[in-house]
PDB file as gemmi writes it, atoms N, CA and C in Angstrom:
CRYST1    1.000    1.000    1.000  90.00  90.00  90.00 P 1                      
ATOM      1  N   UNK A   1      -3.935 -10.277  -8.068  1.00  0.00           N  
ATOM      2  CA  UNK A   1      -3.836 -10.908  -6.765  1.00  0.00           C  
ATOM      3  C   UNK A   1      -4.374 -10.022  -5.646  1.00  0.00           C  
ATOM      4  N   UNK A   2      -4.320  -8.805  -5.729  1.00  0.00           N  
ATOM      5  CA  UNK A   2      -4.654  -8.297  -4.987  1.00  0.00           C  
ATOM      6  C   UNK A   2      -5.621  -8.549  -4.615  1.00  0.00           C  
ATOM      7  N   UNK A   3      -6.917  -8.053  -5.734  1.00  0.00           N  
ATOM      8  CA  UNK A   3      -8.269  -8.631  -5.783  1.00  0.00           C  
ATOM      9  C   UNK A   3      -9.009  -9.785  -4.623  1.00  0.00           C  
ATOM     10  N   UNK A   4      -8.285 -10.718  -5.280  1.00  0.00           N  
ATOM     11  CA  UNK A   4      -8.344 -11.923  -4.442  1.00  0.00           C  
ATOM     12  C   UNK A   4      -7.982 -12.077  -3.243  1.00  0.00           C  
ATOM     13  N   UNK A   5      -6.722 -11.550  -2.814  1.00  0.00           N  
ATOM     14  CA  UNK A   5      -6.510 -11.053  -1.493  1.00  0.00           C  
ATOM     15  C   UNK A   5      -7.353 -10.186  -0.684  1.00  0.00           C  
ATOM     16  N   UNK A   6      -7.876  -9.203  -1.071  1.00  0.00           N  
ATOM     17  CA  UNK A   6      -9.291  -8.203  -0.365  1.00  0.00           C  
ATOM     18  C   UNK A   6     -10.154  -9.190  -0.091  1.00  0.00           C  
ATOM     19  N   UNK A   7     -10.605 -10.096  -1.399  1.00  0.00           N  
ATOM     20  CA  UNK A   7     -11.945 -11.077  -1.329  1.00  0.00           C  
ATOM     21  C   UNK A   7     -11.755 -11.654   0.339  1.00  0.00           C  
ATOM     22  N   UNK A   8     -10.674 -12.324  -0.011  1.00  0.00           N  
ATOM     23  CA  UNK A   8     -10.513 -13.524   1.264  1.00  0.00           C  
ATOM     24  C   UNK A   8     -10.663 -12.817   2.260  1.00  0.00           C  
ATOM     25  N   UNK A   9     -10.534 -11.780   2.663  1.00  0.00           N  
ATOM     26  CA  UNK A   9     -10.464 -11.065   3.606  1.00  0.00           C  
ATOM     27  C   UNK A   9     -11.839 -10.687   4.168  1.00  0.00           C  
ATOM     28  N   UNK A  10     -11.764 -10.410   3.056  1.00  0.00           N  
ATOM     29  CA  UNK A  10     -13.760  -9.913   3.656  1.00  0.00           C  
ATOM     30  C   UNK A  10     -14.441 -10.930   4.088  1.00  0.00           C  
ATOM     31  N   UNK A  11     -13.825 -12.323   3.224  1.00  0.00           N  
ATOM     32  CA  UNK A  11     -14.854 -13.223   3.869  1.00  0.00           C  
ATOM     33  C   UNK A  11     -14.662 -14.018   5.307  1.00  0.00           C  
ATOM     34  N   UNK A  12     -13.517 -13.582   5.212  1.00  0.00           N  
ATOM     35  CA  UNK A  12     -13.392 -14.091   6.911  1.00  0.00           C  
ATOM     36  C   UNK A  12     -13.466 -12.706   7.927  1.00  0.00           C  
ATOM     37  N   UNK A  13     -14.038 -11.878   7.371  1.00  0.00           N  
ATOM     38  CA  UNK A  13     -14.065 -10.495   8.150  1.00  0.00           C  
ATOM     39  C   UNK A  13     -13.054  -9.760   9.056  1.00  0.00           C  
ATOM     40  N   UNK A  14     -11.950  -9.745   8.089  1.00  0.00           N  
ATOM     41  CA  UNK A  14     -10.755  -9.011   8.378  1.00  0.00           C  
ATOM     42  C   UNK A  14     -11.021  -7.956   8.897  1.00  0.00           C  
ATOM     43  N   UNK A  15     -10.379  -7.240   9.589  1.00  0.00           N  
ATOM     44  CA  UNK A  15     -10.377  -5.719  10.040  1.00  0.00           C  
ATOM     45  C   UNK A  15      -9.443  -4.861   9.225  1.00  0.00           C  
ATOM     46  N   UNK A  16     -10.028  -3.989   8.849  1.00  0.00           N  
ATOM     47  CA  UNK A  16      -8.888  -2.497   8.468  1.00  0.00           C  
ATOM     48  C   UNK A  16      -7.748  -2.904   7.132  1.00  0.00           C  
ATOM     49  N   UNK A  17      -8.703  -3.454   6.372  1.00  0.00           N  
ATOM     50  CA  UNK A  17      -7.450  -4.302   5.007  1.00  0.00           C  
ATOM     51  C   UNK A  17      -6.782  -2.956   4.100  1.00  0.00           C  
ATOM     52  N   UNK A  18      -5.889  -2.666   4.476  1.00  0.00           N  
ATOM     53  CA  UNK A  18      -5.095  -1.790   3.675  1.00  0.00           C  
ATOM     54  C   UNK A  18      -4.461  -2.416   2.675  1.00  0.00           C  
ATOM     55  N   UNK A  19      -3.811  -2.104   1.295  1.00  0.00           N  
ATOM     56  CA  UNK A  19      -3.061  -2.313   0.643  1.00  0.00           C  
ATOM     57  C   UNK A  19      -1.746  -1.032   0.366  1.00  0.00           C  
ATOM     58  N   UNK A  20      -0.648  -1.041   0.687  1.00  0.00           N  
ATOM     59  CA  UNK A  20       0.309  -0.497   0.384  1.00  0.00           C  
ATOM     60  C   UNK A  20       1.362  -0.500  -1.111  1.00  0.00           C  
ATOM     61  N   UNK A  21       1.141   0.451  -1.815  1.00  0.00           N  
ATOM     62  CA  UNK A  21       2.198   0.301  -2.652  1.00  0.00           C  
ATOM     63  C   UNK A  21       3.389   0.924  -2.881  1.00  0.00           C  
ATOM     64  N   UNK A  22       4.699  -0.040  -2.272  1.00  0.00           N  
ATOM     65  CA  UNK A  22       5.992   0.230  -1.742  1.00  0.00           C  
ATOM     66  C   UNK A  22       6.427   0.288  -3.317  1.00  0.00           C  
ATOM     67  N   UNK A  23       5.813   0.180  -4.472  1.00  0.00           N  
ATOM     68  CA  UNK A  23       7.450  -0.172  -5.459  1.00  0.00           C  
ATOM     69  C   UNK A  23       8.363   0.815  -5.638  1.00  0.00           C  
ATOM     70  N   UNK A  24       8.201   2.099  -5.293  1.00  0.00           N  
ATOM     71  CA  UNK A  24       9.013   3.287  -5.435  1.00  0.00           C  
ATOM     72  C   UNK A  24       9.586   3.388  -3.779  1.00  0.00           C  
ATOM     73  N   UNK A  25       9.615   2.428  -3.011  1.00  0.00           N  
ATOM     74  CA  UNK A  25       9.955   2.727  -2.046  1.00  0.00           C  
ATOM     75  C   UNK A  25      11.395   1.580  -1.484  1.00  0.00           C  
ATOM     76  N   UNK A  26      11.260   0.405  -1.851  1.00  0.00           N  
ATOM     77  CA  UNK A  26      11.832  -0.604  -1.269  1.00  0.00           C  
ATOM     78  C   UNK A  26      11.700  -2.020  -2.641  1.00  0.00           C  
ATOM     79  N   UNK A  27      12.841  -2.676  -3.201  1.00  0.00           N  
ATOM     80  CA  UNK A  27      12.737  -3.548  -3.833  1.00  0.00           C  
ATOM     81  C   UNK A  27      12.159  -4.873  -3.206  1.00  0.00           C  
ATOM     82  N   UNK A  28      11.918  -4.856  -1.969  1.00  0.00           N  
ATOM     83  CA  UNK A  28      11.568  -6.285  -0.977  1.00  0.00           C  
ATOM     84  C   UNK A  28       9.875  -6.625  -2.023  1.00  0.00           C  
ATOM     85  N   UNK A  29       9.074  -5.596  -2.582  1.00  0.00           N  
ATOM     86  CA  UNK A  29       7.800  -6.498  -2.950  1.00  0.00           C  
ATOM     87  C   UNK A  29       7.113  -4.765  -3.313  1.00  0.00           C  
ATOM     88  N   UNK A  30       6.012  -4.837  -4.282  1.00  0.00           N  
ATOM     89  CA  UNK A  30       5.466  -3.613  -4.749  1.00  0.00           C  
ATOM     90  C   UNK A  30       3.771  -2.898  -3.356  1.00  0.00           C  
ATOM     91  N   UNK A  31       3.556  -4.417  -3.182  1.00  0.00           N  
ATOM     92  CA  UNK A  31       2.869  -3.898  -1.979  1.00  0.00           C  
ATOM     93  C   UNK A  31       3.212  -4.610  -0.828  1.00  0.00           C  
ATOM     94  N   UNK A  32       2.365  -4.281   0.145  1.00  0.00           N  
ATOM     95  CA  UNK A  32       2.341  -4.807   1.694  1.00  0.00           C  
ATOM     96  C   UNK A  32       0.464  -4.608   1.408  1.00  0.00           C  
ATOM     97  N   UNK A  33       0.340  -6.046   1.856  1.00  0.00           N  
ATOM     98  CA  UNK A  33      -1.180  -5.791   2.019  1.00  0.00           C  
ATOM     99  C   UNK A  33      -1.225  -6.527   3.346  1.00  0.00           C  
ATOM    100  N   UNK A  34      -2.351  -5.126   4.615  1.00  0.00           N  
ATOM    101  CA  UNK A  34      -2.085  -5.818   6.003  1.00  0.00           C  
ATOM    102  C   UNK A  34      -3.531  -5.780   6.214  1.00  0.00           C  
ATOM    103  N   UNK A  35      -3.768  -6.707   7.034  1.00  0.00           N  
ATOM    104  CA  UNK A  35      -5.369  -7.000   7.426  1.00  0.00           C  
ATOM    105  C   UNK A  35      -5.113  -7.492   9.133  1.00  0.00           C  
ATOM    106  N   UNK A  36      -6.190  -7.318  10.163  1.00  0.00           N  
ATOM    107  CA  UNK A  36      -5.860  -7.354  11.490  1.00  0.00           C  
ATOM    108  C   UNK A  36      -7.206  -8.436  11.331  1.00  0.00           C  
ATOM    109  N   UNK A  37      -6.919  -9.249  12.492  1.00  0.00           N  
ATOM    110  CA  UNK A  37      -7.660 -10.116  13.103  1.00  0.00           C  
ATOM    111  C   UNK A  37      -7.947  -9.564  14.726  1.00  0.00           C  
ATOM    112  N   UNK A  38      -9.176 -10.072  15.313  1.00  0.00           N  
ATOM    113  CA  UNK A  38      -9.913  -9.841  16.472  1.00  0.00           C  
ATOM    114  C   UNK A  38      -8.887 -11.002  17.875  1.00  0.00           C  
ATOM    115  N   UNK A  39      -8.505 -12.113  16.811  1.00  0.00           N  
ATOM    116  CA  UNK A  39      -7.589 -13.284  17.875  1.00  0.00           C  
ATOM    117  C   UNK A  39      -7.004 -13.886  17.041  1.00  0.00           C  
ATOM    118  N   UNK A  40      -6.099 -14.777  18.091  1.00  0.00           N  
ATOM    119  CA  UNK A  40      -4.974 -15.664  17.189  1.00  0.00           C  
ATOM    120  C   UNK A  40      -6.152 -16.288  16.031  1.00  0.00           C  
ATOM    121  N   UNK A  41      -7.055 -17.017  16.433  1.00  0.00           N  
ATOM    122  CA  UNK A  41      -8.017 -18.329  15.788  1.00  0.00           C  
ATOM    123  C   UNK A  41      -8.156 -17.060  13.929  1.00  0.00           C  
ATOM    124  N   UNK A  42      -8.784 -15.820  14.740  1.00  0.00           N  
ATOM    125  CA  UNK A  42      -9.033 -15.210  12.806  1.00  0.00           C  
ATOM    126  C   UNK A  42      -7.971 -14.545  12.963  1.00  0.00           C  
ATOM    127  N   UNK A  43      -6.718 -15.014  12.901  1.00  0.00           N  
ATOM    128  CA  UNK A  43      -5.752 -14.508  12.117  1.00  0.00           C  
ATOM    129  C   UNK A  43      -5.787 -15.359  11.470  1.00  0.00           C  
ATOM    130  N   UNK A  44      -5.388 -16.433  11.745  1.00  0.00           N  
ATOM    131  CA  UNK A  44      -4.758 -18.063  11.164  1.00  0.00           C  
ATOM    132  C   UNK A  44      -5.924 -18.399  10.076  1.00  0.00           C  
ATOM    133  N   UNK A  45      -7.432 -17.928  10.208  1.00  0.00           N  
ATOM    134  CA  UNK A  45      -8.454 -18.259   9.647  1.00  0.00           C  
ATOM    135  C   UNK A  45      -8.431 -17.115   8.159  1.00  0.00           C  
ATOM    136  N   UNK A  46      -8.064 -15.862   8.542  1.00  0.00           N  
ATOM    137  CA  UNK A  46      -8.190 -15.445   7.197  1.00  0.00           C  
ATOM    138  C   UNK A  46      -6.711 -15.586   6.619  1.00  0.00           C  
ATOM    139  N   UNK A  47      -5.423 -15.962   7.080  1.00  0.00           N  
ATOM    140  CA  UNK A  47      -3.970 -16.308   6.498  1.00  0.00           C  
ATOM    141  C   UNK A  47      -4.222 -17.843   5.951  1.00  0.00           C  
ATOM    142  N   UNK A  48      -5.561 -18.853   6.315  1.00  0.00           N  
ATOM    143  CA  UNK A  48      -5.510 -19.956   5.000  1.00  0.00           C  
ATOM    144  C   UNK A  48      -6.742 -19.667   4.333  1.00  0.00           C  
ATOM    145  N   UNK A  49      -7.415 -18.432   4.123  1.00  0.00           N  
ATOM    146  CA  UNK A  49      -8.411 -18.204   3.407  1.00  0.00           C  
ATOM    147  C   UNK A  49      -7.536 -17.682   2.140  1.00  0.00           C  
ATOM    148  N   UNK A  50      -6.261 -16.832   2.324  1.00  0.00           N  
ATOM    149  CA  UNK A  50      -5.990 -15.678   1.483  1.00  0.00           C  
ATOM    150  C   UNK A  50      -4.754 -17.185   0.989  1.00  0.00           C  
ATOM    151  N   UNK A  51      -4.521 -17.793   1.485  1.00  0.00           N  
ATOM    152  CA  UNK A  51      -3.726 -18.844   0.769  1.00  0.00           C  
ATOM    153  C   UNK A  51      -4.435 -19.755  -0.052  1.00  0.00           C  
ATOM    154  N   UNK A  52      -5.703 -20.331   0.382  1.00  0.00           N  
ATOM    155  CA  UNK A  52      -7.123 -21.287  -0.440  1.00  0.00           C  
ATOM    156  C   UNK A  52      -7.059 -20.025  -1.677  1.00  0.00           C  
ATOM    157  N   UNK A  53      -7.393 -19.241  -1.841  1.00  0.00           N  
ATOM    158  CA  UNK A  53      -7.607 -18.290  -2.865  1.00  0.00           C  
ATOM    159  C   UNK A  53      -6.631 -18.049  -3.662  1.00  0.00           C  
ATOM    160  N   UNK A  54      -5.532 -17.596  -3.183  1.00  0.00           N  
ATOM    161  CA  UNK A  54      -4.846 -17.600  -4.432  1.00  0.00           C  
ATOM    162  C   UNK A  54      -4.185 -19.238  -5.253  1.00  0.00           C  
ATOM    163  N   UNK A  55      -4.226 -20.177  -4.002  1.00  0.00           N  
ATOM    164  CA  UNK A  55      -3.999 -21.817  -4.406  1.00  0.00           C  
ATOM    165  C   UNK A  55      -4.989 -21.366  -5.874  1.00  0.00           C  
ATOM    166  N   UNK A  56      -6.154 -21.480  -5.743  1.00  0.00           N  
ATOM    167  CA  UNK A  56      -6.746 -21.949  -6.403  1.00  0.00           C  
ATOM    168  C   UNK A  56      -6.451 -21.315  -7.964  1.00  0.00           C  
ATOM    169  N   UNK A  57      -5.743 -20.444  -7.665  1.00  0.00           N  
ATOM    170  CA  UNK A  57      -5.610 -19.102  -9.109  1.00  0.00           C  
ATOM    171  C   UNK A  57      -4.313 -20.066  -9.637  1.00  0.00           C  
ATOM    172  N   UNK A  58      -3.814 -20.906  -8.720  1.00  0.00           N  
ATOM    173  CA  UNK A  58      -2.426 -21.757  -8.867  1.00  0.00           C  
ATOM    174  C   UNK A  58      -1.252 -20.331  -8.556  1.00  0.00           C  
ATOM    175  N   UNK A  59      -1.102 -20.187  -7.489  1.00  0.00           N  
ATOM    176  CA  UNK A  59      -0.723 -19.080  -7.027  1.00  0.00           C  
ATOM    177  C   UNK A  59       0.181 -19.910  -5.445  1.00  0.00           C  
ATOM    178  N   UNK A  60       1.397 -19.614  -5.186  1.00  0.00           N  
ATOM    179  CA  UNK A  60       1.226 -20.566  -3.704  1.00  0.00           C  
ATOM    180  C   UNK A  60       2.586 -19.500  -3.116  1.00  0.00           C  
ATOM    181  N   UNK A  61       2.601 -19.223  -2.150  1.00  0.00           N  
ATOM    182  CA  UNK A  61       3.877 -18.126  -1.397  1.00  0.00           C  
ATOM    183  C   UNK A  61       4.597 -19.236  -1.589  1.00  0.00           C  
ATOM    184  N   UNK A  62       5.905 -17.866  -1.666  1.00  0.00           N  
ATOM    185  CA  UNK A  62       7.127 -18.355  -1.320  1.00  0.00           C  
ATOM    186  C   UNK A  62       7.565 -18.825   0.022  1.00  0.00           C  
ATOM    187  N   UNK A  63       6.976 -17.772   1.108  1.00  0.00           N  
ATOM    188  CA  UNK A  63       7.489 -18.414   2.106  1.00  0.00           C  
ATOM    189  C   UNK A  63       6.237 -18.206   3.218  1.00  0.00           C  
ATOM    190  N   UNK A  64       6.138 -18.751   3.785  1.00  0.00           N  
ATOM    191  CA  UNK A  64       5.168 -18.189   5.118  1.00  0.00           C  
ATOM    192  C   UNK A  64       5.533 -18.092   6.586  1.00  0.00           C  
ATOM    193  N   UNK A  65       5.635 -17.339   7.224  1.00  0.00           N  
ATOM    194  CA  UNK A  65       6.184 -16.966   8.192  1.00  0.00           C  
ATOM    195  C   UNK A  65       4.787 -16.580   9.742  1.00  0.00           C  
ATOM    196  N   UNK A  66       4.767 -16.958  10.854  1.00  0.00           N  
ATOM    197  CA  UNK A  66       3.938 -16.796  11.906  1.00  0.00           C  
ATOM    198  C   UNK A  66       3.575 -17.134  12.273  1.00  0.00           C  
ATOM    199  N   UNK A  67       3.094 -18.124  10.919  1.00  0.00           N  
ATOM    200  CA  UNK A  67       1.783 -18.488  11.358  1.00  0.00           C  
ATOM    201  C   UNK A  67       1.600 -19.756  12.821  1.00  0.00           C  
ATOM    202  N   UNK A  68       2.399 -20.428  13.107  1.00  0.00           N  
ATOM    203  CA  UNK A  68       2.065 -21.452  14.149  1.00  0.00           C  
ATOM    204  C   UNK A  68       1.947 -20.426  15.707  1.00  0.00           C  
ATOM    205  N   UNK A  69       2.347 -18.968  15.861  1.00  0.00           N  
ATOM    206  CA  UNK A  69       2.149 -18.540  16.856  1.00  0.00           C  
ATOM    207  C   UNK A  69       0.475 -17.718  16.604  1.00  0.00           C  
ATOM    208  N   UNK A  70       0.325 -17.494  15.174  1.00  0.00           N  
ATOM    209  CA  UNK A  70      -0.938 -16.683  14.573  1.00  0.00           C  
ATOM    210  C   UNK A  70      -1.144 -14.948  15.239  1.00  0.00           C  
ATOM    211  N   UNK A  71       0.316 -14.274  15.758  1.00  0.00           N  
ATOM    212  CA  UNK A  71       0.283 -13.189  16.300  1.00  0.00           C  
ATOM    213  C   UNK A  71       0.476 -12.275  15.236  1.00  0.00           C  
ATOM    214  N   UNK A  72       1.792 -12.723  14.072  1.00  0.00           N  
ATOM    215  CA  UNK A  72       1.633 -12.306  12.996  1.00  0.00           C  
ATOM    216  C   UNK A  72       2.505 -12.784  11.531  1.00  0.00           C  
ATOM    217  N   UNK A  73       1.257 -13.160  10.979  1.00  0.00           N  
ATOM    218  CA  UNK A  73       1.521 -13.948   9.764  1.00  0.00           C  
ATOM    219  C   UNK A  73       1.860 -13.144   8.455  1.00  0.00           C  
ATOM    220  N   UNK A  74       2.646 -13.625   7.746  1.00  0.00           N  
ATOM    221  CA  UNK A  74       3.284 -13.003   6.305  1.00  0.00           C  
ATOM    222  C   UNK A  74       3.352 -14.170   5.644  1.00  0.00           C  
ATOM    223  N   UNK A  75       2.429 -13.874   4.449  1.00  0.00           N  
ATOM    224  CA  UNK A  75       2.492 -14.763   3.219  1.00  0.00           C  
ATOM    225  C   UNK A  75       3.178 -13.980   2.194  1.00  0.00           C  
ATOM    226  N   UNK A  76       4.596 -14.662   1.714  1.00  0.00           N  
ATOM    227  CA  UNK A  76       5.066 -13.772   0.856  1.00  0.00           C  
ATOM    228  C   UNK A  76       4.752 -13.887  -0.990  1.00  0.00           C  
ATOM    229  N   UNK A  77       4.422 -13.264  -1.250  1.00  0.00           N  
ATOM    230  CA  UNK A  77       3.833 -13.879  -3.048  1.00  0.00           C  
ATOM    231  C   UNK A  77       4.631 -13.379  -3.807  1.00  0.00           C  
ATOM    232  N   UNK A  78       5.723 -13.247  -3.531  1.00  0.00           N  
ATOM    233  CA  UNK A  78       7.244 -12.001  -4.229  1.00  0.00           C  
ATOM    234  C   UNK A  78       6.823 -10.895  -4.138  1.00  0.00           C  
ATOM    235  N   UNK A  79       5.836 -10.162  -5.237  1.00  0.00           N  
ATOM    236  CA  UNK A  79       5.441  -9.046  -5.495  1.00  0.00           C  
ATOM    237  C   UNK A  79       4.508  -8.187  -4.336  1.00  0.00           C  
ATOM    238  N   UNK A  80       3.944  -9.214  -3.736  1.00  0.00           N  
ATOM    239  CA  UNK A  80       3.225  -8.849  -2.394  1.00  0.00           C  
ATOM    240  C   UNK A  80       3.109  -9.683  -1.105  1.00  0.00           C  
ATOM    241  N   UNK A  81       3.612  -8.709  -0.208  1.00  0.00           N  
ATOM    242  CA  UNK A  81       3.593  -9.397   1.151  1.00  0.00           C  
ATOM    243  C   UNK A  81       2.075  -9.023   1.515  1.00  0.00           C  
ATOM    244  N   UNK A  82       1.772 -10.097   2.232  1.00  0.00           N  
ATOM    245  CA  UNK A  82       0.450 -10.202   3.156  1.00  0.00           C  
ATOM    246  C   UNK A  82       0.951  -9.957   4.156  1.00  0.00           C  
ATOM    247  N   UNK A  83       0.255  -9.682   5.255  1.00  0.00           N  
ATOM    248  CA  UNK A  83       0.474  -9.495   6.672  1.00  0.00           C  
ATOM    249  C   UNK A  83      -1.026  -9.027   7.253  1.00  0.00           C  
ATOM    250  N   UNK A  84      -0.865  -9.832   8.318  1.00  0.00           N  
ATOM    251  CA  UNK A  84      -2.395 -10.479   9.002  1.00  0.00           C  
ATOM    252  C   UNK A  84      -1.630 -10.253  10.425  1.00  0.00           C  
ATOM    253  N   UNK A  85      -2.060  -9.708  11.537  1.00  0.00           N  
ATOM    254  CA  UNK A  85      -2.097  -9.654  12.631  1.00  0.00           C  
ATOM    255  C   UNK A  85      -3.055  -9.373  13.560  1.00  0.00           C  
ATOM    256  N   UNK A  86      -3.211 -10.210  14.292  1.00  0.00           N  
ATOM    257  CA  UNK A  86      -3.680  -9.811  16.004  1.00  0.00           C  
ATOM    258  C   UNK A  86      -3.824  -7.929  15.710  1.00  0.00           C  
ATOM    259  N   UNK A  87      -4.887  -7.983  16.075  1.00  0.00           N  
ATOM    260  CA  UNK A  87      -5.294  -6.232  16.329  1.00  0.00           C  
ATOM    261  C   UNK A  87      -4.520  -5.487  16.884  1.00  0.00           C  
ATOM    262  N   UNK A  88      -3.921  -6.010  18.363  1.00  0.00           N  
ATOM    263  CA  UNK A  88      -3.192  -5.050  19.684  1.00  0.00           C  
ATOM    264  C   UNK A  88      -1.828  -5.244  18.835  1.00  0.00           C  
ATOM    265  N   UNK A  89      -1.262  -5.832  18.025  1.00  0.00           N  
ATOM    266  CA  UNK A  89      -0.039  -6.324  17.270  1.00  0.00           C  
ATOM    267  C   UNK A  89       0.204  -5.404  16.019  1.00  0.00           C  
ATOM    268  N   UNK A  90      -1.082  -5.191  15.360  1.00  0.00           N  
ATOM    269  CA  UNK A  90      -0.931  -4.202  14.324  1.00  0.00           C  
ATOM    270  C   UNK A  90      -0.997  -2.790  14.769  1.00  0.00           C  
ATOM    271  N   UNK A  91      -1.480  -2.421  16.232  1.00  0.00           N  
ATOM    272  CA  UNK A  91      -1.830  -1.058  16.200  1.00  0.00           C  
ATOM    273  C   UNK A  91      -0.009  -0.907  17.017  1.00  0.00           C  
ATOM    274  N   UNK A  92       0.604  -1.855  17.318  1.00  0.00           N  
ATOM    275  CA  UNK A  92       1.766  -1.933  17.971  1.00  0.00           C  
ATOM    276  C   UNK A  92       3.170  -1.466  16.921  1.00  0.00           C  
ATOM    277  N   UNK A  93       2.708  -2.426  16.182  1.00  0.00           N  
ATOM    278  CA  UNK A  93       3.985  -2.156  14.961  1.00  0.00           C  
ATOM    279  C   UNK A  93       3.677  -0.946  14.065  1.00  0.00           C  
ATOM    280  N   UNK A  94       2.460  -0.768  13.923  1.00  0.00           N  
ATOM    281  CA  UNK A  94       1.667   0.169  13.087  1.00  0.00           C  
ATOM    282  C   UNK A  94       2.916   0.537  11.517  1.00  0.00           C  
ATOM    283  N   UNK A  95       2.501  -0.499  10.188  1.00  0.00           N  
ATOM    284  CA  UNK A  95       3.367  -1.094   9.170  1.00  0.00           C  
ATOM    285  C   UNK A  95       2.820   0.318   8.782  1.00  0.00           C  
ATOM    286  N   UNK A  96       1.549   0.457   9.058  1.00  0.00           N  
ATOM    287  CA  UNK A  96       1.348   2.287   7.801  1.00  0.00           C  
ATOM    288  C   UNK A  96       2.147   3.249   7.923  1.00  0.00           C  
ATOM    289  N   UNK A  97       2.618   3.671   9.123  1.00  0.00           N  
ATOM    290  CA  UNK A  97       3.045   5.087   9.769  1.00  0.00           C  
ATOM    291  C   UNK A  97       4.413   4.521   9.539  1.00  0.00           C  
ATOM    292  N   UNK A  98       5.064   3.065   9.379  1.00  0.00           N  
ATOM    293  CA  UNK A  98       6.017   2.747   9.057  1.00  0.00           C  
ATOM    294  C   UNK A  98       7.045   3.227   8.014  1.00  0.00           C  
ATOM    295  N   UNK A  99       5.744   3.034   6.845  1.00  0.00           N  
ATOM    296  CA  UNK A  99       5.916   2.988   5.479  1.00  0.00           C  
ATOM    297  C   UNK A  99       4.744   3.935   5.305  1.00  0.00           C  
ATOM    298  N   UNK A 100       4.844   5.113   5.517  1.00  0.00           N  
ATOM    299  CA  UNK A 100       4.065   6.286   5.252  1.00  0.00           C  
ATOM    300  C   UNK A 100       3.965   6.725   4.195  1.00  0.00           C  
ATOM    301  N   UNK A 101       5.295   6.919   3.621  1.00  0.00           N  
ATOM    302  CA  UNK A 101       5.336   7.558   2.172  1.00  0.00           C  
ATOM    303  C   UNK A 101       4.564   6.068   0.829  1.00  0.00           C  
ATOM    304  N   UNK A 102       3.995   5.360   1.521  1.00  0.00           N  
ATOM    305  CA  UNK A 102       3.468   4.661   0.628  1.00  0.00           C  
ATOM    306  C   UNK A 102       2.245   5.013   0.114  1.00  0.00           C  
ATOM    307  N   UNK A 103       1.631   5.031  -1.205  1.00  0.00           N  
ATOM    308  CA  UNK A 103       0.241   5.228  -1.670  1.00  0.00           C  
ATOM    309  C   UNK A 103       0.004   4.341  -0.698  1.00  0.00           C  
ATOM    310  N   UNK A 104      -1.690   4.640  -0.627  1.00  0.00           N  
ATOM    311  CA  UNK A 104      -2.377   3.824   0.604  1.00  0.00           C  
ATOM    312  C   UNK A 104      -3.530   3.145  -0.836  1.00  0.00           C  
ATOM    313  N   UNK A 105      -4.051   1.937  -0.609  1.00  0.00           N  
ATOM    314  CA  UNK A 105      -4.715   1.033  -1.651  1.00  0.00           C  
ATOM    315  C   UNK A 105      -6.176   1.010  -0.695  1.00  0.00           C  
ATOM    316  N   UNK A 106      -7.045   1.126  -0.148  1.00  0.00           N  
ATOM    317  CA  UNK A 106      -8.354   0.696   0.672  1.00  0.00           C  
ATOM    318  C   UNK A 106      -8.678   0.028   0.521  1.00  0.00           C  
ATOM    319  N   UNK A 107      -8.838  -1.189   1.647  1.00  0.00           N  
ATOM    320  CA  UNK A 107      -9.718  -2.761   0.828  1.00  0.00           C  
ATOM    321  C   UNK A 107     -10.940  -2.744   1.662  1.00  0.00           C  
ATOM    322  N   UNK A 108     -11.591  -3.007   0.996  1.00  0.00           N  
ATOM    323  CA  UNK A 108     -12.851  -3.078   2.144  1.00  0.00           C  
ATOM    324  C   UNK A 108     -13.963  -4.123   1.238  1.00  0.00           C  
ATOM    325  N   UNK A 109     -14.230  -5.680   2.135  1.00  0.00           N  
ATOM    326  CA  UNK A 109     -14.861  -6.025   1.409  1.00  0.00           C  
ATOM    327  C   UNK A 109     -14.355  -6.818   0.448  1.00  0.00           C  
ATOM    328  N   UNK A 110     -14.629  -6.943  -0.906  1.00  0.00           N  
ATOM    329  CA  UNK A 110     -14.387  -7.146  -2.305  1.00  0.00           C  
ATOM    330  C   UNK A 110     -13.703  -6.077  -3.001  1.00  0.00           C  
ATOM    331  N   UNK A 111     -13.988  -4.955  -2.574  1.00  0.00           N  
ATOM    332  CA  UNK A 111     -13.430  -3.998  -3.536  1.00  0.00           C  
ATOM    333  C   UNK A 111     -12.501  -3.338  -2.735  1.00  0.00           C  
ATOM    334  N   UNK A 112     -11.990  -2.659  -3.708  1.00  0.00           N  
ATOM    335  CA  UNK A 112     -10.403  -1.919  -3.326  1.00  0.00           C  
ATOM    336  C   UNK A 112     -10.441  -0.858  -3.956  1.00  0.00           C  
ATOM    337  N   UNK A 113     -10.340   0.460  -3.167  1.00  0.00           N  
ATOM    338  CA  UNK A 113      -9.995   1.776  -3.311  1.00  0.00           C  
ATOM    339  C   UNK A 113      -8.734   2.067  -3.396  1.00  0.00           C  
ATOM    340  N   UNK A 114      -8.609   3.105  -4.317  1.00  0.00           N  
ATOM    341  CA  UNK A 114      -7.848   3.990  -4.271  1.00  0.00           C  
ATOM    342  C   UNK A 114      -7.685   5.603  -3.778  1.00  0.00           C  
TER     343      UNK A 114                                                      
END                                                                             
């Protein structure tokens, strides 16, 4: 899922797609994968890209949360939270420095670093 999650991202030209892996950190989900949008319109645009994508894997969140304000959206997939925000919103909450002690995952694109 992950995979597929980077994809969507790139194709709606996410900003700054990190993947986090919390499982040694917190039982809530093994990653946090966060991607920033430029405005409300590509937040909301790559949060039903990364939902079209995994639909299609037959994949569908448990819950979704934000999205009608599009400041900041969480698609939850159990094992991984998404989180898509407004730029000035992510550098606000800043989820990395949050959850620091997390391996950091690099998405960029299609592919994903480690």
């Amino acid at each position: 899922m992950l995979q597929q999650i980077a994809e969507a991202c790139g194709e709606e030209k996410a900003l700054d797609v990190v993947a986090l892996d919390v499982s040694q950190l917190t039982v809530i989900a093994d990653y946090f994968v966060i991607a920033a949008g430029r405005n409300v319109l590509q937040v909301k645009s790559i949060a039903d890209r990364v939902e079209e994508r995994l639909a299609e894997a037959g994949v569908k969140p448990l819950r979704r949360e934000g999205y009608s304000e599009g400041i900041w959206v969480v698609l939850d997939y159990g094992s991984i939270l998404f989180h898509v925000f407004r730029q000035e919103e992510r550098e606000y909450y800043d989820l990395e420095n949050l959850w620091g002690d997390a391996r950091k995952v690099r998405c960029q694109a299609s592919q994903l670093f480690t």
